[in-house]
N, C-alpha and C positions, 0 to 999 in steps of 0.2 A: 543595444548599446552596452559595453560595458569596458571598464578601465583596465589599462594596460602601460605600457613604458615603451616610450619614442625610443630611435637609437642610441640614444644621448643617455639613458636610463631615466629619465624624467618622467613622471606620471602623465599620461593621454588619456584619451577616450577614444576605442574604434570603433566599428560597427563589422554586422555577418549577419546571417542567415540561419535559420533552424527551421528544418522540412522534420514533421514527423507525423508517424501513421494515424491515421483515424481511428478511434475502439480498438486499439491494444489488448488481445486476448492475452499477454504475458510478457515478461520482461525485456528490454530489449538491446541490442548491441548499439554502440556509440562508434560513428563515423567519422573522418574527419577528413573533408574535399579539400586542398587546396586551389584551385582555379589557376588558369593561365594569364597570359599576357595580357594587359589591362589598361590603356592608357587616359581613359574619361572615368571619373570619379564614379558619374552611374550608369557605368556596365558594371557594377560591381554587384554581388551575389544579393545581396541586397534588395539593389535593385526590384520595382513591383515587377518591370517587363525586362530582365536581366537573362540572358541565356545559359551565363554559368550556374542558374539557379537549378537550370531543368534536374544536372544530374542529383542535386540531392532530394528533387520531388522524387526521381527513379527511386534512389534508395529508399525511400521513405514509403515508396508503396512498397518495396520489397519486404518491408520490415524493419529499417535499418535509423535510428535517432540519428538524424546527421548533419552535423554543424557544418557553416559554409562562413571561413572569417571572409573579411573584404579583401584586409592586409589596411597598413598605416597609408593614409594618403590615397583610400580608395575610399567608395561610399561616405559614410559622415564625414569622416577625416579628415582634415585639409593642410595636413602634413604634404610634403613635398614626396613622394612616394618612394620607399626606401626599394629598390628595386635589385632582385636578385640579393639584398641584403641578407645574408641567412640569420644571423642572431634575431632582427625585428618578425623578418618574416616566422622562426620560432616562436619568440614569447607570442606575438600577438595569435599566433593560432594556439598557444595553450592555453591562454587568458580565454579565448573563445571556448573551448572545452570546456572547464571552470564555468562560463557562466552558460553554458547547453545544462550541466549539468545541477546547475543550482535552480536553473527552470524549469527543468526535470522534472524534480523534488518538489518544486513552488507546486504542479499541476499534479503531485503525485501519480507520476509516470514513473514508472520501476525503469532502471535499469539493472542489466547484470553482469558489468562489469567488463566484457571484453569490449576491444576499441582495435578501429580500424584505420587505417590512413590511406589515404589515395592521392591522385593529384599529374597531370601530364603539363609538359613543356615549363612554364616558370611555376607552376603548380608540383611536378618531379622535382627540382629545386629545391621548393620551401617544404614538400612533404619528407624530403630528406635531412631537411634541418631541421624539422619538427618529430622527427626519431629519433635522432643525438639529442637534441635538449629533452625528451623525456626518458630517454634511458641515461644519459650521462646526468641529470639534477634532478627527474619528480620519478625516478623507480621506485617510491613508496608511494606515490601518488595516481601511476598511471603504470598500468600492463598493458603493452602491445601486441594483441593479439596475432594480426599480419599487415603489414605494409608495404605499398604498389607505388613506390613513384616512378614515373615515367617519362621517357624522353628529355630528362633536365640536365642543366649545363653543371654536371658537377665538378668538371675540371678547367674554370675559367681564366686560372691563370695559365695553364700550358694548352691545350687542343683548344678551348675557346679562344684566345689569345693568338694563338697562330693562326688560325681558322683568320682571323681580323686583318690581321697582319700581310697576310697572302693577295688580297685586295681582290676577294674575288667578287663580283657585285652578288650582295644580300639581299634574301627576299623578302625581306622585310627591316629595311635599315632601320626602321624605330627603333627597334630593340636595344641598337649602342647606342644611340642619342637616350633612352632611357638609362640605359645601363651609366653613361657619362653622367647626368643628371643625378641621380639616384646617390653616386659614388661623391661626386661635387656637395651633395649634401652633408653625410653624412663624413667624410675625410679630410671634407675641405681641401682640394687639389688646389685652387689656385681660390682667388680673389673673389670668384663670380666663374660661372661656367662660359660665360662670355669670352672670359681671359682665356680658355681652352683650343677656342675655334679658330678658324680662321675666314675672311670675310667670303662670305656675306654671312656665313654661318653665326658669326656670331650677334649679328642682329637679328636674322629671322628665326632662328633656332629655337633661344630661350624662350621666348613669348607661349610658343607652341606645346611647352611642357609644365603647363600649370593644372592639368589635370581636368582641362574641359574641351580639349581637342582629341580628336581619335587619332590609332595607330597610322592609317590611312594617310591622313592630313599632313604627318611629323613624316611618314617616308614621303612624303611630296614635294617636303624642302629638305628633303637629304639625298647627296649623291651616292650610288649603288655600291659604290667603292667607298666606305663610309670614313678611312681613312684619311680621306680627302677634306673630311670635313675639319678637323684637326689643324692646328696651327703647324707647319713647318720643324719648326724647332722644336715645338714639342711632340712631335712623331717621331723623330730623329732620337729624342732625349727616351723617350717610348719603347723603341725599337733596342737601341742598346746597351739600357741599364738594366743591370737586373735587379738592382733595389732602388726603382723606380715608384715614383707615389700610387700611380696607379695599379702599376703589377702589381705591391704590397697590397693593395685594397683589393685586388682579384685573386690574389694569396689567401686572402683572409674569410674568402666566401667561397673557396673550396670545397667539399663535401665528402671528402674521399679518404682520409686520413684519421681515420678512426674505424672503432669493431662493431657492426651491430652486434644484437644478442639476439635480438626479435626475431620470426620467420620474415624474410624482404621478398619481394620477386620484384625486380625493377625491368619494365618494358619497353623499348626502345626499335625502334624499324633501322635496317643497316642503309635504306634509301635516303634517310630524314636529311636535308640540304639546310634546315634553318638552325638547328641544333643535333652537330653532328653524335653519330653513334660513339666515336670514340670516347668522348664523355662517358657514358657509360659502360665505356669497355676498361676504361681506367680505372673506374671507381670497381667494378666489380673486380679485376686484379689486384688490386690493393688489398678487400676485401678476404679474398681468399687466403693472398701473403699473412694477412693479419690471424688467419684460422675461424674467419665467420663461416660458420658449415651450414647457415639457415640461408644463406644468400642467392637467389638464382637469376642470371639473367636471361631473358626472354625477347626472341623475335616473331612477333607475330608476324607479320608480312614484311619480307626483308627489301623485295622493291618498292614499298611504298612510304611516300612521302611525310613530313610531317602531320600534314594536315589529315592523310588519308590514313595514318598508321591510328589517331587518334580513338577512333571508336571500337576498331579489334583489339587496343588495346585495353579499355576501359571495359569491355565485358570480359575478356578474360579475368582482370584483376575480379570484376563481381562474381564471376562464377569462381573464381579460387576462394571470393570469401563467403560464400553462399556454402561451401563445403567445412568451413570450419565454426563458421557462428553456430550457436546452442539455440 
């Protein structure tokens, strides 16, 4: 457990995860997993029986100190889960750093200094937001060694947005009902998320996103065209405003519009149907326009899908950083 600031900048308390090796022959590199899509409080990294925890036992056999935040509204937290929020999803994974590393020191555990970021699908995401916020505010505080995000939506207001828009049925419609949710919180779009929907949605919908139903259960009451679920008018109003509340709020969790400094390799399958490649093809053009020369992106298996792009992506990024830890 340790404190952090809601969206709102108000003081919290989240929870995460610290996997680290057994008999430490010498000092070691600091990791930092963001985890994926998450809709029950305890599948959160947390979690004693949590599967996003596995990858940080990997690292941690490998060598590697490696913090695992939950995110606001996941594990202890019982915020409204700020979802795809980049500013929250930042702080609270650097708040989590801060205190891996304060526990560290409490068990005198050496570290030395380099740190790593990882992270696929809404994990790609907030590992991207959690680059910006430690190179654009803690560069005295935090050197980024090399960082992997993967597969994340980082252009949600234009390829995500149309991707939506298009009405094609999603495979896994939770994701906008979270994403509505998430955005309803923190931007306040209307009264109540309820005021969003259109019926029956807006009775069975909410109830479903309090953070103790699975993704599973939320696409059960959402139609494939998620669209649909959306009130009328306000799809319409959606559709063609462009300084619309909601566009502004997918405006603003962008990720593409700034320079890293750091070495990045961000990993992404040209198959992916849940979160398309173009995402990543944006940001990495931006990227280049801007004169980031440390930046590469990477197809590991270009037929394959989200889910199955997941694991050749995740060992690449380990063996890239297997080759530059000390």
């Amino acid at each position: 457990l340790y404190e952090t600031v809601d969206p709102l900048g108000g003081r919290t308390v989240a929870s995460g995860a610290l996997a680290l090796p057994q008999h430490a022959a010498r000092s070691l590199p600091l990791c930092s997993y963001q985890h994926g899509t998450i809709a029950k409080r305890n599948e959160a990294p947390s979690a004693a029986d949590s599967h996003e925890q596995l990858l940080g036992v990997e690292m941690a056999a490998s060598g590697y100190a490696t913090a695992l935040p939950d995110y606001l509204g996941l594990g202890d937290s019982l915020l409204t889960h700020p979802y795809h929020h980049a500013a929250s999803e930042a702080t609270v994974s650097v708040d989590m750093l801060r205190a891996a590393r304060a526990f560290c020191a409490s068990q005198s555990l050496a570290l030395n200094g380099q740190l790593f970021l990882i992270g696929y699908s809404h994990g790609g995401h907030a590992t991207m937001a959690l680059h910006r916020e430690l190179e654009e505010y803690h560069a005295d505080e935090f050197s980024i060694t090399a960082s992997a995000p993967m597969a994340g939506a980082y252009d949600l207001s234009g390829v995500t947005t149309e991707d939506v828009l298009a009405g094609r049925p999603m495979p896994n419609p939770y994701y906008f009902a979270m994403l509505l949710s998430s955005y309803q919180a923190v931007y306040r779009l209307a009264d109540s998320l309820g005021d969003l929907l259109a019926p029956p949605y807006n009775a069975t919908l909410p109830p479903l996103l309090d953070g103790e139903h699975s993704g599973s259960e939320i696409s059960a009451a959402m139609p494939a065209d998620v669209t649909k679920a959306l009130k009328a008018d306000y799809l319409a109003a959606f559709r063609s405003q462009r300084d619309h509340p909601l566009r502004l709020a997918l405006r603003d969790n962008d990720l593409y519009r700034w320079t890293p400094r750091s070495p990045m390799r961000m990993y992404h399958c040209r198959g992916d149907g849940d979160v398309l490649f173009a995402n990543s093809q944006v940001a990495y053009d931006s990227f280049q326009a801007r004169g980031a020369t440390q930046v590469r992106l990477v197809d590991p298996i270009p037929s394959a899908g989200h889910g199955d792009c997941s694991i050749p992506s995740l060992l690449l990024a380990k063996e890239w950083f297997d080759t530059l830890r000390q």
